[in-house]
C-alpha positions as a Markdown table, in Angstrom:
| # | Residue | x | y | z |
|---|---|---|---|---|
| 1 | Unk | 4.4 | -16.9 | -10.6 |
| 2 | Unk | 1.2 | -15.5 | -11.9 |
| 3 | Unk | 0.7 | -11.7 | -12.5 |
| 4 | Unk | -2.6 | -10.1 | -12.0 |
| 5 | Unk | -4.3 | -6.6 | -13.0 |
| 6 | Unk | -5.1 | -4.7 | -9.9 |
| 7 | Unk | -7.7 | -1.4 | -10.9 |
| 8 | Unk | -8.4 | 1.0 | -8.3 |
| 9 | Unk | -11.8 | 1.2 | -9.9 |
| 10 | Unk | -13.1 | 3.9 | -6.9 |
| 11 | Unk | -13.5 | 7.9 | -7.9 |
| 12 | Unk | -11.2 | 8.6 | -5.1 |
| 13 | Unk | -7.1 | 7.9 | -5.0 |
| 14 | Unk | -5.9 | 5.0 | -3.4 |
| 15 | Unk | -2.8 | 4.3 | -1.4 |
| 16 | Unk | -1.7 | 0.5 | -1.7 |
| 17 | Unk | 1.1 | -0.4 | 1.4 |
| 18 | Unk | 3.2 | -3.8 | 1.0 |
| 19 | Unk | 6.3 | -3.5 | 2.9 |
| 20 | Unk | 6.6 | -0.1 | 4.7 |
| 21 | Unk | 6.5 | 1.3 | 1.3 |
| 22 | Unk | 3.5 | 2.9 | -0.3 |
| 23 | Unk | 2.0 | 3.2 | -4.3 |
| 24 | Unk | 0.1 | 5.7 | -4.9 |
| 25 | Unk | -3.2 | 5.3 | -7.6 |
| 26 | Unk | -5.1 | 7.4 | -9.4 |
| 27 | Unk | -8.9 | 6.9 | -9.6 |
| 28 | Unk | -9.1 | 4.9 | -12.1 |
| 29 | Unk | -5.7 | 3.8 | -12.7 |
| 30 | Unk | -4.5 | 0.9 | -13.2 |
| 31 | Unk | -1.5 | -1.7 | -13.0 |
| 32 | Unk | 0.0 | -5.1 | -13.5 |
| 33 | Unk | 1.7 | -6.7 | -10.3 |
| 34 | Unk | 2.3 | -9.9 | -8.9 |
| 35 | Unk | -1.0 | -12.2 | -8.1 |
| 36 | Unk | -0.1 | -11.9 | -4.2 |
| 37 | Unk | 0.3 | -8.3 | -4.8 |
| 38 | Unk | -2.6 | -7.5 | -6.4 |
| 39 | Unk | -4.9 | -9.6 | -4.3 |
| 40 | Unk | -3.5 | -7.7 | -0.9 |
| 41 | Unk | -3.9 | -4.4 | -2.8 |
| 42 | Unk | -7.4 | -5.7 | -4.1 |
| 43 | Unk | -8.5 | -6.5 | -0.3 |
| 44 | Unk | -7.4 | -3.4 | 0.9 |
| 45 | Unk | -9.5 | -1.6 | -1.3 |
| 46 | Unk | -12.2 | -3.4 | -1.1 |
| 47 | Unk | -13.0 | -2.5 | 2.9 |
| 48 | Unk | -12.0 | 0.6 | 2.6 |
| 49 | Unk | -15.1 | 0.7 | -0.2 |
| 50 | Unk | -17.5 | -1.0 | 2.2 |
| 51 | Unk | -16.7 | 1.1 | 5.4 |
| 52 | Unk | -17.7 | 3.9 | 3.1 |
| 53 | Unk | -21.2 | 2.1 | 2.0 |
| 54 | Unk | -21.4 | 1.4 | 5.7 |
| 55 | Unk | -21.1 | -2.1 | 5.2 |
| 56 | Unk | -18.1 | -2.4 | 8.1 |
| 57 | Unk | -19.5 | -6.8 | 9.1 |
| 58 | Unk | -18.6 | -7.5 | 5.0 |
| 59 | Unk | -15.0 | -6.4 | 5.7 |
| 60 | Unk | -12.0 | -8.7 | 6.1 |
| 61 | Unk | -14.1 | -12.3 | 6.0 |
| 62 | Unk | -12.7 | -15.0 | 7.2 |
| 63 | Unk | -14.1 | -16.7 | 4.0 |
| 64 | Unk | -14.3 | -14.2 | 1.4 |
| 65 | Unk | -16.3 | -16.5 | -1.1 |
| 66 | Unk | -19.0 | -16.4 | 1.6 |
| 67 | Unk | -18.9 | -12.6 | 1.6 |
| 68 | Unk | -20.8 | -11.7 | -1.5 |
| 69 | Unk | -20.5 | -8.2 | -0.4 |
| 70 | Unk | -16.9 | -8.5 | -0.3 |
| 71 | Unk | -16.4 | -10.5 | -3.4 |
| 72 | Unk | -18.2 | -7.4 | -5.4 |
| 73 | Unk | -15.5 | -4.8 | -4.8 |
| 74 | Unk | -12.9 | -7.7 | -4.6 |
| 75 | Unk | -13.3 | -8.7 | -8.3 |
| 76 | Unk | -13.6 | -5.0 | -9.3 |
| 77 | Unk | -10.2 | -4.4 | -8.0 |
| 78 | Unk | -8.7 | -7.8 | -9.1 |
| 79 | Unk | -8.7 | -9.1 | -12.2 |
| 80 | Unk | -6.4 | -12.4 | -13.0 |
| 81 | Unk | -4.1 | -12.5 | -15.7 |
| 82 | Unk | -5.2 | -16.3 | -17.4 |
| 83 | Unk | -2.3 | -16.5 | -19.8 |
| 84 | Unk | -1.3 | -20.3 | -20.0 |
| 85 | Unk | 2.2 | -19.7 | -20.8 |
| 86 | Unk | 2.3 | -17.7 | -17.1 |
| 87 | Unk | 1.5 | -20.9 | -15.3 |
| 88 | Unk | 5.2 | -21.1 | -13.7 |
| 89 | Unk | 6.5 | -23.7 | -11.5 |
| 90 | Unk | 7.7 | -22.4 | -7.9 |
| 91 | Unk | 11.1 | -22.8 | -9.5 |
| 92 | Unk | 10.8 | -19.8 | -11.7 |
| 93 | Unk | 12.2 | -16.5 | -10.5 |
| 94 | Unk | 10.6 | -13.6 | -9.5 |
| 95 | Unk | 12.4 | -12.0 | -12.2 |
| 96 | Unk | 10.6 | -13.6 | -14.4 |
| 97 | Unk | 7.6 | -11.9 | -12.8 |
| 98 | Unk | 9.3 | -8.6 | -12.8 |
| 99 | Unk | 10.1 | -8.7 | -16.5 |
| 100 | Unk | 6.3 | -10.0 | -17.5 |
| 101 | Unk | 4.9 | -7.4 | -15.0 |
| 102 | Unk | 7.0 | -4.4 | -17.1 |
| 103 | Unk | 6.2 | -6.0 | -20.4 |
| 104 | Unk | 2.4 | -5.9 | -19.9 |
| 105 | Unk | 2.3 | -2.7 | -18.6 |
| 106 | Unk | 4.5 | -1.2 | -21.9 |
| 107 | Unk | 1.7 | -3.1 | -23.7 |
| 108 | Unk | -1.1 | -1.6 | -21.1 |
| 109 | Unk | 0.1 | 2.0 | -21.6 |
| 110 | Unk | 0.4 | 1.5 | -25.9 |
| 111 | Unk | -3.2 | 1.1 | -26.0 |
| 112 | Unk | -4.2 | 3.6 | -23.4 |
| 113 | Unk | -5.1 | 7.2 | -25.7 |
| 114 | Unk | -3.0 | 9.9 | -25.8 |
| 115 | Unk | -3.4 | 11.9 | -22.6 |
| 116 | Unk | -5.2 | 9.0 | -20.6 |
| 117 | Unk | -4.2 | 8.7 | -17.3 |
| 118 | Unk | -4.4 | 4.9 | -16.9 |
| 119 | Unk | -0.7 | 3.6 | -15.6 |
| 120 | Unk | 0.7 | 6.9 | -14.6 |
| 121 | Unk | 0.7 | 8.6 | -11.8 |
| 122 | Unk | 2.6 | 11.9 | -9.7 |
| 123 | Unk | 5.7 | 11.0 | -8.8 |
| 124 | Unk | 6.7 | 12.2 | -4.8 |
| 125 | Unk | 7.6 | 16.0 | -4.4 |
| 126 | Unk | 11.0 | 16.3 | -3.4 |
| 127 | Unk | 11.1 | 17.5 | 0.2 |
| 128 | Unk | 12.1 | 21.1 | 0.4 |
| 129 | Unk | 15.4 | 22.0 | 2.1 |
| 130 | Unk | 15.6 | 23.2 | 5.9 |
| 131 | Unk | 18.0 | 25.8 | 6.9 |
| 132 | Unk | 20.5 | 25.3 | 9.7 |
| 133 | Unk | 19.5 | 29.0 | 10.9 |
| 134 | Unk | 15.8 | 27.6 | 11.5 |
| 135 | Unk | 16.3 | 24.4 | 13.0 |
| 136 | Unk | 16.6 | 23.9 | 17.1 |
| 137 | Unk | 19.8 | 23.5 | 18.5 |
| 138 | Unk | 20.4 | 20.0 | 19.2 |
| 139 | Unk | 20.0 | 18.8 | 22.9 |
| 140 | Unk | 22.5 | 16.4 | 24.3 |
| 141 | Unk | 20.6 | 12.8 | 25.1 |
| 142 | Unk | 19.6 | 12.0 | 28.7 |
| 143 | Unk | 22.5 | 9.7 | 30.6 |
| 144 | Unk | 22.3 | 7.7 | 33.4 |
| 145 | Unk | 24.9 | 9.8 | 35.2 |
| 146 | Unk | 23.6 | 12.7 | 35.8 |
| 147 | Unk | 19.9 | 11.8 | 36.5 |
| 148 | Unk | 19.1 | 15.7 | 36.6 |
| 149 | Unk | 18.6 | 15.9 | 32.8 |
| 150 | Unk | 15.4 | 13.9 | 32.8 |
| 151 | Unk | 12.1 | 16.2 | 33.5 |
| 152 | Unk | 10.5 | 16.1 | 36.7 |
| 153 | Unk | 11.1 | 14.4 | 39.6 |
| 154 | Unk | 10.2 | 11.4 | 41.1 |
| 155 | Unk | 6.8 | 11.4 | 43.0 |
| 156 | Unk | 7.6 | 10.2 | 46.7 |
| 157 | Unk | 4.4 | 9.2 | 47.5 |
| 158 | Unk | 4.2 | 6.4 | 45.0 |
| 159 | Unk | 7.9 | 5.0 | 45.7 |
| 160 | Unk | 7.1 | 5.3 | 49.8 |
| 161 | Unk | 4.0 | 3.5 | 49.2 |
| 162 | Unk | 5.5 | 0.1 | 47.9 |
C-alpha cells in the first residue's frame, strides 16, 4: 500500500474527517498517511479552497483531470510518495503501512528546525468536569402506558378529518 504526503498548504487550520473521527492541521502542517487517506483529505481541502475563491462549479468533478482548477489545489495538498520499494502487492498488511507511515514522519520531524511547527499539532483539551449539583434532574422516558407523559395533545380536527 502506497503512502502519500498530505500538506494543508492554506493559511487557515484544517479539519480532515475519515471515519467519524476528525485530525486536526495546522496551516501549514504537514503529514504522511496512507495514499487513500491523503487523497480524501487532499479533495476535501481542495473545495473548501475554491468555495473560498468563489470557484464553487470546480468543486467535486466528476473527472478531476478535467478540472484544472481543481487539480491546482489538489496537487498542493497531495504529494505521492514514489519510493519503489513501497510498490506493495494487495497482500501486504496495513501494518506495513502503519509502520512506513511512522517511520517517515520520525524522519519528517528530524529535519524540520527546532521550534517548527510542521507535524505537530494541539492535542484535544480535556473536557472539564460537570457537577452533579448543576446538572437537571433526570426525567423518566415517555412509555406507551401512560400516554399523558408526551406533550400536547392530539389535534382532533386532523384525526376526524381522515
Amino acid at each position: 500500500m502506497k503512502t502519500a504526503l498530505f500538506i494543508n498548504y492554506s493559511s487557515e487550520p484544517f479539519v480532515g474527517f475519515w471515519d467519524g473521527k476528525s485530525k486536526k492541521f495546522a496551516a501549514g502542517q504537514s503529514l504522511y498517511v496512507p495514499d487513500w487517506l491523503a487523497r480524501h483529505w487532499a479533495r476535501s481541502l481542495a473545495n473548501r479552497e475554491l468555495i473560498k475563491l468563489g470557484k464553487e462549479r470546480s468543486t467535486s468533478p466528476k473527472f478531476p483531470e478535467q478540472v484544472p482548477d481543481f487539480m491546482e489545489q489538489f496537487n498542493m495538498a497531495y504529494i505521492p510518495d514514489e519510493d519503489p520499494e513501497e510498490q506493495f502487492g494487495a497482500e501486504k498488511e496495513s501494518l506495513d503501512t502503519i509502520i512506513n507511515v511512522a517511520n517517515k514522519n520520525r524522519e519528517l520531524r528530524a529535519k524540520l528546525p527546532e521550534g517548527a511547527q510542521g507535524l505537530e499539532h494541539k492535542k484535544p483539551m480535556d473536557l472539564p468536569e460537570v457537577d452533579d449539583e448543576d446538572k437537571e434532574p433526570d426525567k423518566p422516558a415517555p412509555s406507551r402506558e401512560s400516554p399523558d407523559q408526551f406533550q400536547g395533545q392530539p389535534d382532533e380536527t386532523k384525526l376526524n378529518a381522515q
